[in-house]
Jmol script that loads the backbone (N, CA, C; Angstrom):
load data "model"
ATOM      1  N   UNK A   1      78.808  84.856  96.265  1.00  0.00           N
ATOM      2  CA  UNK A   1      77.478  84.738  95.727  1.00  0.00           C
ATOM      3  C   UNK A   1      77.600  84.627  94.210  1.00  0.00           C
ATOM      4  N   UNK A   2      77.006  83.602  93.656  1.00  0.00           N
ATOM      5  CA  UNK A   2      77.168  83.577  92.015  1.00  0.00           C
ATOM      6  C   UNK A   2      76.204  84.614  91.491  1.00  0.00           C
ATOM      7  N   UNK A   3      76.812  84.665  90.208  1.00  0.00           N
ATOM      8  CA  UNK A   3      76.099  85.739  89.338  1.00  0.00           C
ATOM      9  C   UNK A   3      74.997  85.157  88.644  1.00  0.00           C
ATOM     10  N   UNK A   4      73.698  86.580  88.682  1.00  0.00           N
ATOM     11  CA  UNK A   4      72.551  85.671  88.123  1.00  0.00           C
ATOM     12  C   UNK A   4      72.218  85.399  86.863  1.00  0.00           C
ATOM     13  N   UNK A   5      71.145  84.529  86.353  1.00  0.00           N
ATOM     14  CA  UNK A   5      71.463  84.285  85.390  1.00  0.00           C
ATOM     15  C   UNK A   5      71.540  85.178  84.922  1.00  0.00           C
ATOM     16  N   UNK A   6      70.328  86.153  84.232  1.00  0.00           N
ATOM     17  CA  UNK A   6      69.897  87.169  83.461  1.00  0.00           C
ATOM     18  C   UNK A   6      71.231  88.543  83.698  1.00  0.00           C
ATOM     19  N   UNK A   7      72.346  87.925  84.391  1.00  0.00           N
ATOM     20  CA  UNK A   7      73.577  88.859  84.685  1.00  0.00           C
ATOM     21  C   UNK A   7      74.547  88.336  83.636  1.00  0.00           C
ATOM     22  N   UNK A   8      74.966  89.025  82.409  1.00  0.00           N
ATOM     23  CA  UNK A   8      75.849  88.567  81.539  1.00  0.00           C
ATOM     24  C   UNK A   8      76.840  88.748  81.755  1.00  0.00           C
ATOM     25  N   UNK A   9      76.964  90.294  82.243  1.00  0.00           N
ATOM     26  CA  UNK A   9      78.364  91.473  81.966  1.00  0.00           C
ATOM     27  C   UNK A   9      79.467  90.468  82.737  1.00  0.00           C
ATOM     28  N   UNK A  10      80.464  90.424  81.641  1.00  0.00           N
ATOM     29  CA  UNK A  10      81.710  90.027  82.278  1.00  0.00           C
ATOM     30  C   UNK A  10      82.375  91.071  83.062  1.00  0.00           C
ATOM     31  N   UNK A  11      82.233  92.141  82.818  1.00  0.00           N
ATOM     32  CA  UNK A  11      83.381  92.938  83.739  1.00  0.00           C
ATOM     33  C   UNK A  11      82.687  93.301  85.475  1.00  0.00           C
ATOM     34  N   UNK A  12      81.172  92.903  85.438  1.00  0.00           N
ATOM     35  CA  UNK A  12      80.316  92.925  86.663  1.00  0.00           C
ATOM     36  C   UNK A  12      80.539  91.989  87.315  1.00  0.00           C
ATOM     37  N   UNK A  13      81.125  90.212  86.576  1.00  0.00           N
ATOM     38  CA  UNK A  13      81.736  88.845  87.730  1.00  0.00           C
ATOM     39  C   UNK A  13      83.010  89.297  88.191  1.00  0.00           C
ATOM     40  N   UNK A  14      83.712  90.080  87.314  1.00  0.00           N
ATOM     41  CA  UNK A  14      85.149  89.924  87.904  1.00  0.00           C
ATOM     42  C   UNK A  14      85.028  90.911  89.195  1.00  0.00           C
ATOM     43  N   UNK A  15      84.133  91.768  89.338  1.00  0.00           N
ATOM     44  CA  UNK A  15      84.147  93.082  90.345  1.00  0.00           C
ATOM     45  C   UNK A  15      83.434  92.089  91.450  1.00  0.00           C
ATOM     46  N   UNK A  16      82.528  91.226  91.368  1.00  0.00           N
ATOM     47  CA  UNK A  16      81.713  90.384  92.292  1.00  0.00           C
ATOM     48  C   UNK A  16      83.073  89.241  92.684  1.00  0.00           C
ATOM     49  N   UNK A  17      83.847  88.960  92.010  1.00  0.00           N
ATOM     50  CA  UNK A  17      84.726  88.032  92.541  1.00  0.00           C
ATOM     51  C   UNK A  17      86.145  88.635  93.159  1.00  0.00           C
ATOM     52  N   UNK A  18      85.935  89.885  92.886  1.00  0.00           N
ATOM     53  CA  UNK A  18      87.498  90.728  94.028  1.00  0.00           C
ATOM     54  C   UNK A  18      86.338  90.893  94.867  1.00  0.00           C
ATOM     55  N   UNK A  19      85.115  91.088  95.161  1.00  0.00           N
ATOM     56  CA  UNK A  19      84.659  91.759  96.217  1.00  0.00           C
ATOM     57  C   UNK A  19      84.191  90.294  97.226  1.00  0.00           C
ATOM     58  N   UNK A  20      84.312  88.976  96.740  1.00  0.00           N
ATOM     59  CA  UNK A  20      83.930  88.013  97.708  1.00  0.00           C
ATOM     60  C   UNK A  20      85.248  87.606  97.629  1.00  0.00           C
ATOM     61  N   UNK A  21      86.379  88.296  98.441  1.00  0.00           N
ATOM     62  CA  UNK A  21      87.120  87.833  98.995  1.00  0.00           C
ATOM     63  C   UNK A  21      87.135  88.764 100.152  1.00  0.00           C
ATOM     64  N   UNK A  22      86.516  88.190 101.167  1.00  0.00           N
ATOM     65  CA  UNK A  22      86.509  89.614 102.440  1.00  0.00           C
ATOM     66  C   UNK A  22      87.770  89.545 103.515  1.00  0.00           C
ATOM     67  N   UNK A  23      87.813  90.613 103.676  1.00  0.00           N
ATOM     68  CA  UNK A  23      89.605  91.092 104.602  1.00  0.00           C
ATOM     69  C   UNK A  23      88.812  90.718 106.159  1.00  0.00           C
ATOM     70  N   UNK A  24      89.609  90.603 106.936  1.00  0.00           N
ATOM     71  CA  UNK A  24      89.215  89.867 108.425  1.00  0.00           C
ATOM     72  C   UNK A  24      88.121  91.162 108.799  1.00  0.00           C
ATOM     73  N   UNK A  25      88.552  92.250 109.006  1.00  0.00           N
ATOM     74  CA  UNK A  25      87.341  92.836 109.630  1.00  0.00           C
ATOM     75  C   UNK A  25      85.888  92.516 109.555  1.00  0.00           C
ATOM     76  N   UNK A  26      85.842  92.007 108.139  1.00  0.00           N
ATOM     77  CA  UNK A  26      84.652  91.953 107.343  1.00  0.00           C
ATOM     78  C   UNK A  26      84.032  90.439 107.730  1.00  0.00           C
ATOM     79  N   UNK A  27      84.997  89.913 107.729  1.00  0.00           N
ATOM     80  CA  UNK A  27      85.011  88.271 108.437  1.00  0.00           C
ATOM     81  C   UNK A  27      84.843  88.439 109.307  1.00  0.00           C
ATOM     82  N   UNK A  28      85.225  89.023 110.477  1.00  0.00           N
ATOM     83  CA  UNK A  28      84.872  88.987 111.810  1.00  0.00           C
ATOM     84  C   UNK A  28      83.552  89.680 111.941  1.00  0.00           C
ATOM     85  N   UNK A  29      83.371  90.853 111.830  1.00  0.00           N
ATOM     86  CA  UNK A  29      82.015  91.390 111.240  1.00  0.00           C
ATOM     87  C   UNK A  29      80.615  90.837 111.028  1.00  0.00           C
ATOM     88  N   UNK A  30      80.757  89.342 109.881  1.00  0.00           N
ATOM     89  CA  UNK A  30      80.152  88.453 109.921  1.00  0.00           C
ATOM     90  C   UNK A  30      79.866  87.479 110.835  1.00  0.00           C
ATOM     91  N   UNK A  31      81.217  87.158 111.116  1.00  0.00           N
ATOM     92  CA  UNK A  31      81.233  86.375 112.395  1.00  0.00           C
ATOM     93  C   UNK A  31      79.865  87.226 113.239  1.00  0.00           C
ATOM     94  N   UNK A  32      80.266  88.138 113.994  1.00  0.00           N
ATOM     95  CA  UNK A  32      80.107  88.707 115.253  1.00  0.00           C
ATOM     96  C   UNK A  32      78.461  89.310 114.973  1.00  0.00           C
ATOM     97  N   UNK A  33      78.009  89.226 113.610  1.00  0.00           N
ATOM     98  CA  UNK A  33      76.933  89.846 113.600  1.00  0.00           C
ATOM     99  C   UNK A  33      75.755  88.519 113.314  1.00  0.00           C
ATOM    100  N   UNK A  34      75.877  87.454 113.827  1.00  0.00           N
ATOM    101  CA  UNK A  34      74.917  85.988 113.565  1.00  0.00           C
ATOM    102  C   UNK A  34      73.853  86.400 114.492  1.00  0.00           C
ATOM    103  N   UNK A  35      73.897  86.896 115.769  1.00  0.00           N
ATOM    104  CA  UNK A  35      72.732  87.196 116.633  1.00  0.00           C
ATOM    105  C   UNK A  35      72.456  88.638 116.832  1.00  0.00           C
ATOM    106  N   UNK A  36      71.264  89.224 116.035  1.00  0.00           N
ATOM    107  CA  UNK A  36      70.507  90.324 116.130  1.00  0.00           C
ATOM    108  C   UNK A  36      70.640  91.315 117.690  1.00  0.00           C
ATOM    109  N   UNK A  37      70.366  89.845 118.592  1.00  0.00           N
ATOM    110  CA  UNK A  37      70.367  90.860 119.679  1.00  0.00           C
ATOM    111  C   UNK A  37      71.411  91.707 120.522  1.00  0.00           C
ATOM    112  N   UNK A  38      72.668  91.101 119.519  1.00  0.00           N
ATOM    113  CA  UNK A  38      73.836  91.412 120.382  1.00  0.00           C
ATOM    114  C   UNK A  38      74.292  92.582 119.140  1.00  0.00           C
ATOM    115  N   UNK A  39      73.618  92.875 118.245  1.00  0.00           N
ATOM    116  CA  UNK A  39      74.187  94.214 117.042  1.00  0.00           C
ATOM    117  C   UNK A  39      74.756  95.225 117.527  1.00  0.00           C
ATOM    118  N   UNK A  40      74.309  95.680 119.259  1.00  0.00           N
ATOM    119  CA  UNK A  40      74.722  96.754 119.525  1.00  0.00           C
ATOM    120  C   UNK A  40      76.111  96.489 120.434  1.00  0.00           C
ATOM    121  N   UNK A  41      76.669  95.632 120.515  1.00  0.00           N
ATOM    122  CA  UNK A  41      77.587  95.215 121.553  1.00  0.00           C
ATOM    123  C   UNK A  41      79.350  95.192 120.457  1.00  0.00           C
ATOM    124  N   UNK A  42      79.973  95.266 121.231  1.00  0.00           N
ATOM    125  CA  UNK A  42      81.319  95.499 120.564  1.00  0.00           C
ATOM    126  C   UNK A  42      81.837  94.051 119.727  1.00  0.00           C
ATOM    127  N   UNK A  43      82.662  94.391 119.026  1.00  0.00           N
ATOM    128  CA  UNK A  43      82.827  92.840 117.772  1.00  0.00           C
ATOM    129  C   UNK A  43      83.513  92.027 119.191  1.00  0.00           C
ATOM    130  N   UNK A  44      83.937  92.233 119.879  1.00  0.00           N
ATOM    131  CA  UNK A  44      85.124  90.982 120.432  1.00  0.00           C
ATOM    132  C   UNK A  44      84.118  90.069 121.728  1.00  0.00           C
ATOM    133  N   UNK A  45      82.782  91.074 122.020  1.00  0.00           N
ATOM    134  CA  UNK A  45      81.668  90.712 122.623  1.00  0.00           C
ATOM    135  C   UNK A  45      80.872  90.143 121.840  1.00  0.00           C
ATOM    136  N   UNK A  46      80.758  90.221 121.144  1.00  0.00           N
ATOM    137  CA  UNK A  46      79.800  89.388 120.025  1.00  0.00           C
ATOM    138  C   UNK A  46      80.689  88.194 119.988  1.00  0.00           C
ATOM    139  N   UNK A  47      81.942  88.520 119.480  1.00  0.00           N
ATOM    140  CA  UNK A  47      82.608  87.322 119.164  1.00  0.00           C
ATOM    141  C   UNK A  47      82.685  85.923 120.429  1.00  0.00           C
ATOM    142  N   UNK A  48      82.716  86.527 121.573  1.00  0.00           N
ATOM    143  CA  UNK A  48      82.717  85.839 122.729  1.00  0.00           C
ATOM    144  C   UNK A  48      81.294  85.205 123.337  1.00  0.00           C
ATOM    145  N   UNK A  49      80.091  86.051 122.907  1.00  0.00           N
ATOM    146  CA  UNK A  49      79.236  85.166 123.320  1.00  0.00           C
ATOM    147  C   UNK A  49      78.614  84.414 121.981  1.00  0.00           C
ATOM    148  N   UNK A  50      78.999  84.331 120.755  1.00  0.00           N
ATOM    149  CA  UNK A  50      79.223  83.271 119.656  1.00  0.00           C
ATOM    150  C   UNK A  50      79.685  82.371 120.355  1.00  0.00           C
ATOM    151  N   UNK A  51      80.967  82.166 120.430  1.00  0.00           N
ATOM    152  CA  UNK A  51      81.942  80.891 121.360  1.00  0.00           C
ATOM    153  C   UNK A  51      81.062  80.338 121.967  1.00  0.00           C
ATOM    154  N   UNK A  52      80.444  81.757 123.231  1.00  0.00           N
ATOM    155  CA  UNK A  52      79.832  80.498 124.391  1.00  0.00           C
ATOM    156  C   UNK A  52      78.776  79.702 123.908  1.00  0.00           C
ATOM    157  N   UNK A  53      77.986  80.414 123.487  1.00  0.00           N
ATOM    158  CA  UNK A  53      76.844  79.327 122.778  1.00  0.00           C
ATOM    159  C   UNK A  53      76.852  78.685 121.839  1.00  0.00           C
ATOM    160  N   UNK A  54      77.897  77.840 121.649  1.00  0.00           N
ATOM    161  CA  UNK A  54      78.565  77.161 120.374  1.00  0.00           C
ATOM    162  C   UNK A  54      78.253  75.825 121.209  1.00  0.00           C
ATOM    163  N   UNK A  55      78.176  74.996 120.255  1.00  0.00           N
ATOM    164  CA  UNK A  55      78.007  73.113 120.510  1.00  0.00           C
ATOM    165  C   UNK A  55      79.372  73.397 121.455  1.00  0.00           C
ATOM    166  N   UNK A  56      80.588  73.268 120.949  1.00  0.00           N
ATOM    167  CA  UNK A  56      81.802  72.567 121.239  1.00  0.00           C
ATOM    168  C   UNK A  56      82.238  73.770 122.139  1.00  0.00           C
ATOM    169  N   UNK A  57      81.766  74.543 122.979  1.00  0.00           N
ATOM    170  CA  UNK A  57      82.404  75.370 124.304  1.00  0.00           C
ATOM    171  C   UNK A  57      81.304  74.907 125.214  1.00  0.00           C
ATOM    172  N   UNK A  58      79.833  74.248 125.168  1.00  0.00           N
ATOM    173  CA  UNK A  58      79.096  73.840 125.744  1.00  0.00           C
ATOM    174  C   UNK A  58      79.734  72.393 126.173  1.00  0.00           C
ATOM    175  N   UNK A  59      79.959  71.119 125.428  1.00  0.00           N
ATOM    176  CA  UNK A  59      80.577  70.540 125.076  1.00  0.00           C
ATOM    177  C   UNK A  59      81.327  70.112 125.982  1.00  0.00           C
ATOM    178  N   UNK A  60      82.378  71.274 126.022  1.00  0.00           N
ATOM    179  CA  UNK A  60      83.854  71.243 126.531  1.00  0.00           C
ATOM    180  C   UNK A  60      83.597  71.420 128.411  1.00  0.00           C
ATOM    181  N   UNK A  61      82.468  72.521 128.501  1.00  0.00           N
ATOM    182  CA  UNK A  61      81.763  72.306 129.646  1.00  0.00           C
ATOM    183  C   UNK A  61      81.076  71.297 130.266  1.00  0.00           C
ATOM    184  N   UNK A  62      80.500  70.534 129.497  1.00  0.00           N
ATOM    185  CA  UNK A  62      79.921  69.293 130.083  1.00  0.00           C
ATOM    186  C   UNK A  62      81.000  68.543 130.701  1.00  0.00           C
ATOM    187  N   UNK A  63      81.726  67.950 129.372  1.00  0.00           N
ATOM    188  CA  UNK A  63      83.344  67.081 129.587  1.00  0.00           C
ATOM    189  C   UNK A  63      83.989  67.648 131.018  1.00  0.00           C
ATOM    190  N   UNK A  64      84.268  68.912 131.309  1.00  0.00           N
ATOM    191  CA  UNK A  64      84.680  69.467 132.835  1.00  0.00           C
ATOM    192  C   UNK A  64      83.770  69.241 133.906  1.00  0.00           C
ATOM    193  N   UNK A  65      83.048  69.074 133.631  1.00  0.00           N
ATOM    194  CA  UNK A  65      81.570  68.584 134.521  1.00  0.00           C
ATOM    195  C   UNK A  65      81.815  67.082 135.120  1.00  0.00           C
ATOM    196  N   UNK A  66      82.156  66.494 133.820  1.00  0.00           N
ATOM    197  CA  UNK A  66      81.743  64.660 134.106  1.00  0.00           C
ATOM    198  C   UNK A  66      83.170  64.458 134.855  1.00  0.00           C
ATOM    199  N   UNK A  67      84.214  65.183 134.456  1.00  0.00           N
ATOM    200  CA  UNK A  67      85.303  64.685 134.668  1.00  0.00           C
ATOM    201  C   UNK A  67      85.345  65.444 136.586  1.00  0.00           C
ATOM    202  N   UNK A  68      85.024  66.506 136.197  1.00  0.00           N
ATOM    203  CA  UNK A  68      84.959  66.655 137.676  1.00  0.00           C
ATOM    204  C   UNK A  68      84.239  65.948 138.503  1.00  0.00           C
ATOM    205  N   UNK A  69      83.141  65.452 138.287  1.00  0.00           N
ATOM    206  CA  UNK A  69      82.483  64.352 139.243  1.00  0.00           C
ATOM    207  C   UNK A  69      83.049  63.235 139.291  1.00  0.00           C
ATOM    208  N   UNK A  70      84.172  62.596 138.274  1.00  0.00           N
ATOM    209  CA  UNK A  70      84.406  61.267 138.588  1.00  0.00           C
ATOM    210  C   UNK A  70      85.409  61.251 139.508  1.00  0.00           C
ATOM    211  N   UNK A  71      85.911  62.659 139.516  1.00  0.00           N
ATOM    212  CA  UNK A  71      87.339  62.975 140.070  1.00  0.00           C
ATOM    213  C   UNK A  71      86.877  63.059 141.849  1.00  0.00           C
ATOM    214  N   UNK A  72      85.300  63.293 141.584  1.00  0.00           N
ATOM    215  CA  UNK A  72      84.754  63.852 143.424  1.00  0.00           C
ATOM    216  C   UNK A  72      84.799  62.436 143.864  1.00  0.00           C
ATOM    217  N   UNK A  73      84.078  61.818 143.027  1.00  0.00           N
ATOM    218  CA  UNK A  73      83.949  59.928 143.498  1.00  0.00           C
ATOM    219  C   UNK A  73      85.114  59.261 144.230  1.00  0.00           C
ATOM    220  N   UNK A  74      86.370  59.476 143.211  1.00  0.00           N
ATOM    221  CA  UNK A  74      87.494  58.766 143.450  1.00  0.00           C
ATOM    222  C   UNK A  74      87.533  59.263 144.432  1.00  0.00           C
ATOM    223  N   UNK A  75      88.023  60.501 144.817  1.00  0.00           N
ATOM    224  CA  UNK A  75      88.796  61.154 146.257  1.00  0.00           C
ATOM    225  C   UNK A  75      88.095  60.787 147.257  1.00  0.00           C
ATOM    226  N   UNK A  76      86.408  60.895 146.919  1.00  0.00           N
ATOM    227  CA  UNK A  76      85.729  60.456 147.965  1.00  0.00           C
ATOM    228  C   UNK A  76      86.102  58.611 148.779  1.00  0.00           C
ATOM    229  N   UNK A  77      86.123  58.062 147.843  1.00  0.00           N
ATOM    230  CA  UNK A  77      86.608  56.867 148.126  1.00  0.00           C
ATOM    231  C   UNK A  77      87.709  56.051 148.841  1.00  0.00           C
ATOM    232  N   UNK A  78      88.614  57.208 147.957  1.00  0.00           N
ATOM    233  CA  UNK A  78      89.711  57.030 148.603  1.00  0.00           C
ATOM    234  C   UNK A  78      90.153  57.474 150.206  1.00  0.00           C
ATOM    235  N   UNK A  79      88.949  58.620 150.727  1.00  0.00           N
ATOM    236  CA  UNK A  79      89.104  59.134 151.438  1.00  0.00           C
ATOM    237  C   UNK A  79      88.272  58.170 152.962  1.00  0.00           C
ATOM    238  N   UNK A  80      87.204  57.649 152.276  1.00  0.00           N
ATOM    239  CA  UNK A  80      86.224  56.822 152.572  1.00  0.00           C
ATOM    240  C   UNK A  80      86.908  55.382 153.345  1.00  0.00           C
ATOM    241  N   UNK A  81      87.924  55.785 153.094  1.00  0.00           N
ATOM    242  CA  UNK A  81      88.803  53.856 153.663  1.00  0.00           C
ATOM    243  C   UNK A  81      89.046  53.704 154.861  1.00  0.00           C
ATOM    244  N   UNK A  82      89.095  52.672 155.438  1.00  0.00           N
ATOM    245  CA  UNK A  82      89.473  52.631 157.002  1.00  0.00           C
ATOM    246  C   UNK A  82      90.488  53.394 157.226  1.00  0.00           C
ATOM    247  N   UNK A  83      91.503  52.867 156.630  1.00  0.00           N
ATOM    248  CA  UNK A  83      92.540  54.294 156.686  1.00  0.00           C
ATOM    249  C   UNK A  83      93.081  55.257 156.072  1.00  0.00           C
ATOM    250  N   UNK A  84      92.175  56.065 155.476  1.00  0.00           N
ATOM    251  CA  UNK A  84      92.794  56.862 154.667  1.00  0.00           C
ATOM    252  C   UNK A  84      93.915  57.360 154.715  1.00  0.00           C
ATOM    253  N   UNK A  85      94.772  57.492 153.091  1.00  0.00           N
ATOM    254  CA  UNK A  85      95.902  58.108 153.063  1.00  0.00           C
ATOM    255  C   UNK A  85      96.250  59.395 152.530  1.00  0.00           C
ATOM    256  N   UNK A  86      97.480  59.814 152.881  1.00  0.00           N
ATOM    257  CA  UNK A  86      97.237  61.186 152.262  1.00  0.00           C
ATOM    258  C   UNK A  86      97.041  61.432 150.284  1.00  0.00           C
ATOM    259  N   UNK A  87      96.102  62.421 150.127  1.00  0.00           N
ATOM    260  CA  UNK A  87      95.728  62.187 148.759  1.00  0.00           C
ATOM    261  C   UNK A  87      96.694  62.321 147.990  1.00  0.00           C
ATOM    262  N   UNK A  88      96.790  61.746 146.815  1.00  0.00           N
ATOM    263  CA  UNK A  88      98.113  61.743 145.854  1.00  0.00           C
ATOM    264  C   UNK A  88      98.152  63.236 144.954  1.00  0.00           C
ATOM    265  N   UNK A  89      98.751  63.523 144.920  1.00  0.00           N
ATOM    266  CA  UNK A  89      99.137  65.346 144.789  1.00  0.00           C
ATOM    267  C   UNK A  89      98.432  65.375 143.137  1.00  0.00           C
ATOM    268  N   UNK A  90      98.444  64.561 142.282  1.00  0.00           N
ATOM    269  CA  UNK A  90      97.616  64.816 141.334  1.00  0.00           C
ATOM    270  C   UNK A  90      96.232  64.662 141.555  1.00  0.00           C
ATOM    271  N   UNK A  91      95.692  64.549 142.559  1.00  0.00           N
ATOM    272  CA  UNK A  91      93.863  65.394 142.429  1.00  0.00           C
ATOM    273  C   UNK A  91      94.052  66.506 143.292  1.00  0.00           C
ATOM    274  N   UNK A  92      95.310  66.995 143.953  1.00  0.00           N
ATOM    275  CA  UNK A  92      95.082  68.190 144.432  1.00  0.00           C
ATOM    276  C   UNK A  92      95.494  69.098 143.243  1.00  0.00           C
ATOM    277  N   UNK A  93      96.340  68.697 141.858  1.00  0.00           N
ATOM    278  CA  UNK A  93      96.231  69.530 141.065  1.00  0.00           C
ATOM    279  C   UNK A  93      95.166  69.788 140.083  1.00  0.00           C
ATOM    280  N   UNK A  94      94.695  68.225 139.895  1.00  0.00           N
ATOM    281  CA  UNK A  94      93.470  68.429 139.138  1.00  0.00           C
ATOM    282  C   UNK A  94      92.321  69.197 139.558  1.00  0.00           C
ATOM    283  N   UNK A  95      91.683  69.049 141.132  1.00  0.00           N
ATOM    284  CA  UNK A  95      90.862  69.943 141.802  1.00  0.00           C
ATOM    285  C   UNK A  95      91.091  71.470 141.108  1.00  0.00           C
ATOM    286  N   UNK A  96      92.281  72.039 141.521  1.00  0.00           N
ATOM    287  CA  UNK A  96      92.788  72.790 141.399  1.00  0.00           C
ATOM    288  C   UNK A  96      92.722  73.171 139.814  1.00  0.00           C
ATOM    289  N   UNK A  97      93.035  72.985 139.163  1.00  0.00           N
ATOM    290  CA  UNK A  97      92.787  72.744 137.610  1.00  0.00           C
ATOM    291  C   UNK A  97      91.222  73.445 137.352  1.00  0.00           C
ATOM    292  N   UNK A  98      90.631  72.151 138.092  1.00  0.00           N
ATOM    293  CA  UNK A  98      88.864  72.405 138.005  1.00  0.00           C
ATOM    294  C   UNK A  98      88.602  73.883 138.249  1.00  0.00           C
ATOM    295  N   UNK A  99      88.573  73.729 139.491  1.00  0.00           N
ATOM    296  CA  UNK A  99      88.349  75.173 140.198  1.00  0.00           C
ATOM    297  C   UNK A  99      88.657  76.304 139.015  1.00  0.00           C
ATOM    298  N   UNK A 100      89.939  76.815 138.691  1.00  0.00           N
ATOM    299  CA  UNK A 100      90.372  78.023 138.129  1.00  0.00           C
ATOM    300  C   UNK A 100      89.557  77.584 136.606  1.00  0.00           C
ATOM    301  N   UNK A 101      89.455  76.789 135.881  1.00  0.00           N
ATOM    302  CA  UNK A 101      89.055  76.796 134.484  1.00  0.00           C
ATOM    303  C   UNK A 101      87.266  77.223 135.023  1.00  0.00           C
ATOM    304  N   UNK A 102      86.333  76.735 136.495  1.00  0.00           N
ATOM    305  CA  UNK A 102      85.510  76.979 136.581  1.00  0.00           C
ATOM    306  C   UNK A 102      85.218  78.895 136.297  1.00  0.00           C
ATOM    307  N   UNK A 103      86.107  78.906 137.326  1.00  0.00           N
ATOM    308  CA  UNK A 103      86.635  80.536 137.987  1.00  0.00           C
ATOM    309  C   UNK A 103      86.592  81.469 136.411  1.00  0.00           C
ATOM    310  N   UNK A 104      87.427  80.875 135.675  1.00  0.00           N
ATOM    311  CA  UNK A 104      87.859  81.397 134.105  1.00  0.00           C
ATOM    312  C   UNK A 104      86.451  81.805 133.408  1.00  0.00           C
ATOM    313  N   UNK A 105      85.679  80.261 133.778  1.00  0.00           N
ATOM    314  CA  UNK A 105      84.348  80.389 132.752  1.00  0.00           C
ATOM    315  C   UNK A 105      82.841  81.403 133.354  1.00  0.00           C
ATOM    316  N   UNK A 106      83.329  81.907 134.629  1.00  0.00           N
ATOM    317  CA  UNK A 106      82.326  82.611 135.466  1.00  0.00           C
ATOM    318  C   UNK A 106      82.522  84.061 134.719  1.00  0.00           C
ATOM    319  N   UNK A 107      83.679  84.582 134.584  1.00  0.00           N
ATOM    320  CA  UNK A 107      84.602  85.689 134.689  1.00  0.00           C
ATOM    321  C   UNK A 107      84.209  85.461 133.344  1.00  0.00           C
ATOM    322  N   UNK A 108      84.492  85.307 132.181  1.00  0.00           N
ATOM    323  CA  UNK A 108      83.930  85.103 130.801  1.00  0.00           C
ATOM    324  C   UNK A 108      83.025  85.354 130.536  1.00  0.00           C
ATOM    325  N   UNK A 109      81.988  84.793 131.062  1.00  0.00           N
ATOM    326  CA  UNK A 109      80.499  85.362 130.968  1.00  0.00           C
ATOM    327  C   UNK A 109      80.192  86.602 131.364  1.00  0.00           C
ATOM    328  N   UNK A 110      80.701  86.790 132.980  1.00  0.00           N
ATOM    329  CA  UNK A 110      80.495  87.952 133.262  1.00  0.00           C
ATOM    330  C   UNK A 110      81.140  89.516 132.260  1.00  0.00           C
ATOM    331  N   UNK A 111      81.887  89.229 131.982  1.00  0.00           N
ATOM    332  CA  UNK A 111      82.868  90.201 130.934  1.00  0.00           C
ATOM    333  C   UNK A 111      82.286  90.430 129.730  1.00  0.00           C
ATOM    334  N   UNK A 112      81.506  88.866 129.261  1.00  0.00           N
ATOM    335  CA  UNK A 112      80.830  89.132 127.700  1.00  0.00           C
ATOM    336  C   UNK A 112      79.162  89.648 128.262  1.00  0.00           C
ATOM    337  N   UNK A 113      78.625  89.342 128.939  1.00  0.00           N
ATOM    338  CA  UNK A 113      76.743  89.368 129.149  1.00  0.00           C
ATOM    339  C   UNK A 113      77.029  90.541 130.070  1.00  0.00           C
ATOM    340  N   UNK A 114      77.791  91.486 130.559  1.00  0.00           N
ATOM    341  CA  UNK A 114      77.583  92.872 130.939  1.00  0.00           C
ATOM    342  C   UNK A 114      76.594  93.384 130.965  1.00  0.00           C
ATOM    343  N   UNK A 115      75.793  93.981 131.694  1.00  0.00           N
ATOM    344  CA  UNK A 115      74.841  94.764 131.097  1.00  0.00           C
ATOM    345  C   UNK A 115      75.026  95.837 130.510  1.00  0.00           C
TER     346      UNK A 115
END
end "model"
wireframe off; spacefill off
backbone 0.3
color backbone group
């Protein structure tokens, strides 16, 4: 925060400029204290439902979304053929993939929105 005008004292900027350099607690602190309603909840809970309601963890959810549906299409298709063959072991890992990062993001929430 700059010093105001009607603030001359030199030895009052230099104490304002060791004190805006904040040590991580204080950073995280900030971090973790952006939403009022979560003040009473522990820093690493705060910190976690920051994340979730962030553009780019929403985002990252959609992207697992689209990609999982294009992934339902294909298999479906493939499965869909006069003769289907057996599926190629990379959408049984990707499925698989899906699933547990889903599993991950259930378990996340549940852990941070506790009652």
């Amino acid at each position: 925060m700059p010093p105001a005008l009607s603030d001359s004292t030199p030895g009052r900027a230099e104490s304002e400029e060791s004190q805006a350099e904040p040590n991580l607690k204080q950073t995280l602190y900030r971090l973790a204290s952006k939403r009022p309603q979560h003040e009473d909840w522990p820093t690493h809970r705060v910190i976690l439902a920051n994340l979730m309601e962030s553009r780019t963890f929403e985002g990252c959810v959609g992207f697992m979304i689209i990609a999982n549906l294009i992934l339902f299409v294909y298999e479906t298709d493939l499965v869909a053929e006069p003769q289907p063959e057996d599926l190629p072991l990379w959408i049984s890992i990707a499925n698989g993939a899906v699933f547990i990062l889903y599993w991950l993001e259930v378990l996340l929430r549940l852990f941070t929105l506790q009652g």
